[in-house]
Residue, then its C-alpha position, 0 to 999 in steps of 0.5 A: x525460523x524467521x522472527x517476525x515483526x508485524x506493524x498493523x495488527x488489527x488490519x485487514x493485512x495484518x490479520x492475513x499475515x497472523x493466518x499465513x504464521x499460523x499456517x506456517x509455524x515451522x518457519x515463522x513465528x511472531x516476536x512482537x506487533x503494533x495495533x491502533x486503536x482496534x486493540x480487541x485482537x491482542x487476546x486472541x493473538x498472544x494467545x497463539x504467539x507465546x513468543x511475542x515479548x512487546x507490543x505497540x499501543x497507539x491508544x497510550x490510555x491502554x497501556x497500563x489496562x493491558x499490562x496488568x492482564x498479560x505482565x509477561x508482555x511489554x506493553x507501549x506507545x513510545x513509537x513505531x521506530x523505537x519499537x522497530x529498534x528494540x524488537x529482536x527480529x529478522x523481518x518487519x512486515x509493514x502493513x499500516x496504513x498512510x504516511x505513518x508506514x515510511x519512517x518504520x520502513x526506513x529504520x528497518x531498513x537501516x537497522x539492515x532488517x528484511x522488510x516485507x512491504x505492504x504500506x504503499x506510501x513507504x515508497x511513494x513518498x520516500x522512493x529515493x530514500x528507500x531505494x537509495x538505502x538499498x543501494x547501499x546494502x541497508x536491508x533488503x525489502x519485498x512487496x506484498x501488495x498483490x499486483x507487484x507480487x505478480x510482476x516480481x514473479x514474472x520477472x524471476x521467471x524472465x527479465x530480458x526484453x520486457x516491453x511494459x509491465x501491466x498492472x491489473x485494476x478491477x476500478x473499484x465500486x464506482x467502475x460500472x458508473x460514467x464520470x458525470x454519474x459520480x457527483x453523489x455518490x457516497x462513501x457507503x457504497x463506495x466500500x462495496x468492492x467488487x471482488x477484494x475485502x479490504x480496508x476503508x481507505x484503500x477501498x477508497x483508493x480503489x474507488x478513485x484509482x489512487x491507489x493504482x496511481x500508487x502502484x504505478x509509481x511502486x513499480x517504478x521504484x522496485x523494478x527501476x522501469x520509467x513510467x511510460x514502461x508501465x501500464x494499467x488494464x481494467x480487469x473485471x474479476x481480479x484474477x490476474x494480478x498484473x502481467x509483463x508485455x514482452x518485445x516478441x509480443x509474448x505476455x506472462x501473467x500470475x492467474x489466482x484468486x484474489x486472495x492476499x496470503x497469496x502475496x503476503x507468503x511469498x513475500x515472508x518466504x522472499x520468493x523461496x517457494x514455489x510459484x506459478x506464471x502463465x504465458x499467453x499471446x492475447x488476453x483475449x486467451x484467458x476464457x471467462x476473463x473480462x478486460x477493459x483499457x484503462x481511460x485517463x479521462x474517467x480516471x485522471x488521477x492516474x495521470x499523476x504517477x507519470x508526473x511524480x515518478x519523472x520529477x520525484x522530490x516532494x511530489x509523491x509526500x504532496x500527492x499523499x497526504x492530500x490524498x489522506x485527508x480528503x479520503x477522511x473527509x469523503x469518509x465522514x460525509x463532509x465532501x463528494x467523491x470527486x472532491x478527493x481528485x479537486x482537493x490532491x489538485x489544490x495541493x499539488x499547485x499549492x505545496x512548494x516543490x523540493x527536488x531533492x527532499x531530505x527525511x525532514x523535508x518531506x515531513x515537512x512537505x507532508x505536514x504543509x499538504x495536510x494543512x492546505x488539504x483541510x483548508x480546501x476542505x473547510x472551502x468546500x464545505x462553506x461553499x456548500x452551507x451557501 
């Protein structure tokens, strides 16, 4: 029995591991959760799991609210990293979302606890550090998001004489729409994705291909492959989740549905269940299957990877918290789309570079990347009272 604890309760990943422990509660079961401030779940959810015993608020005003309704639970909003400590269990499955993901992936990594890895900027900004823990046998970490699912399946099946691994993008609301046709686009209808349900920011991320940025640069740190090793294709219905290209030209794929409990089971099974790949010569093999090459100029943002991944240090902590900040603003209707990609740009030349950032470090990177994402922010939109 696997005693889990789920960082992002409320989110849309985090509602879909609640579905894969229920299904499965001869080998799961849940000890404890965080939620924001989204809390109306917590009824529903302790009504299932008599086992949870603590539960995380970031709203500190509904402590004392829930406490008095469920007393056989300890209700607080001490933090993410003491909660890590305290609770009792085997794995922590971190489903939150930003920054606000990596100092609880790395105490659960010390505290040597098995972490099924769904909050991207665990390893886009801190990489090092985490894999650097790894390396001295400090827990053991496994990837839910779908697309590095399907590469660490691929890669159990065979490892030897990979040419690239690929990396699937369906190109978000926008990716019918040319670049000069992105100037008005809103936020509303940029969370209309074409085939995932997903939260605000990452359909965002999806929108901007940020989050495939991201993805590249999870790849390079999981499976230790430099950046010219790893590609992106455009894939319309979202069905095959990512693919190795192989010397002999032999390709090997995962083909399903996009569905998320798919990657969030064999994470929380850590890959001890069956699973199924594909091997075909040509994408042109998979029937009713749309692909499209990926175009640094419609996107450019993808261009970044490359650049954190080869000089690392404070690059992934820059390109991040930019990347938060001007997706918040896009959200609330203070700037354009293309604004998000002008606002990482700002930041990325402003913030110093640190080649070797300690955990402090890149706190502070992330901090002076925040500031100088508002300050551009706050130009843009006197700039546009103008």
């Amino acid at each position: 029995m696997t005693r889990i604890l789920l960082l992002g309760a409320s989110g849309s990943i985090g509602s879909q591991t609640i579905d894969v422990i229920n299904k499965n509660p001869q080998d799961f079961t849940l000890v404890g959760f965080s939620v924001g401030y989204r809390t109306r779940c917590i009824r529903s959810i302790l009504l299932k799991h008599k086992e949870v015993k603590i539960v995380y608020l970031r709203d500190k005003t509904k402590v004392k609210y829930y406490s008095s309704r469920y007393p056989q639970v300890t209700f607080t909003s001490e933090g993410l990293d003491e909660l890590v400590n305290k609770v009792d269990c085997d794995m922590v499955v971190n489903a939150l979302v930003g920054y606000s993901g990596l100092h609880p992936s790395i105490t659960a990594l010390n505290a040597n606890k098995k972490l099924a890895l769904a909050n991207k900027e665990s390893l886009v900004v801190g990489g090092e550090l985490i894999n650097g823990l790894l390396k001295e046998g400090h827990g053991k970490l496994y990837p839910i998001d779908s697309e590095h699912s399907a590469l660490w399946k691929c890669l159990k099946v065979d490892d030897k004489n990979v040419n690239k691994l690929m990396l699937t993008a369906s190109g978000g609301a926008f990716r019918n729409l040319k670049r000069e046709e992105l100037v008005n686009v809103k936020a509303k209808d940029a969370l209309n994705h074409p085939t995932w349900k997903m939260g605000a920011k990452i359909t965002i991320d999806c929108a901007t291909m940020v989050n495939k940025c991201f993805e590249i640069i999870e790849a390079g740190y999981l499976y230790n492959y430099s950046p010219s090793k790893i590609g992106v294709m455009l894939h319309d219905e979202s069905y095959l989740h990512s693919y190795v290209i192989y010397n002999n030209g032999l390709m090997r794929g995962e083909i399903s549905k996009p569905d998320m409990r798919n990657p969030i089971k064999f994470a929380l099974y850590e890959g001890n269940i069956p699973f199924a790949t594909q091997t075909f010569n040509s994408l042109d093999e998979l029937k009713g299957l749309h692909f499209h090459e990926c175009s640094l100029e419609r996107y450019p943002v993808i261009a970044l990877a490359k650049k954190v991944l080869t000089k690392k240090g404070n690059l992934g902590a820059i390109l991040n918290m930019a990347n938060e900040v001007a997706v918040d603003a896009y959200l609330r209707d203070q700037i354009s789309f293309l604004d998000i990609e002008k606002t990482i740009d700002y930041c990325m030349k402003k913030v110093k570079y640190i080649a070797s950032p300690s955990l402090k470090e890149l706190d502070d990177s992330t901090f002076k990347a925040m500031n100088s994402a508002r300050e551009y922010i706050y130009f843009l939109k006197e700039g546009n009272r103008r």
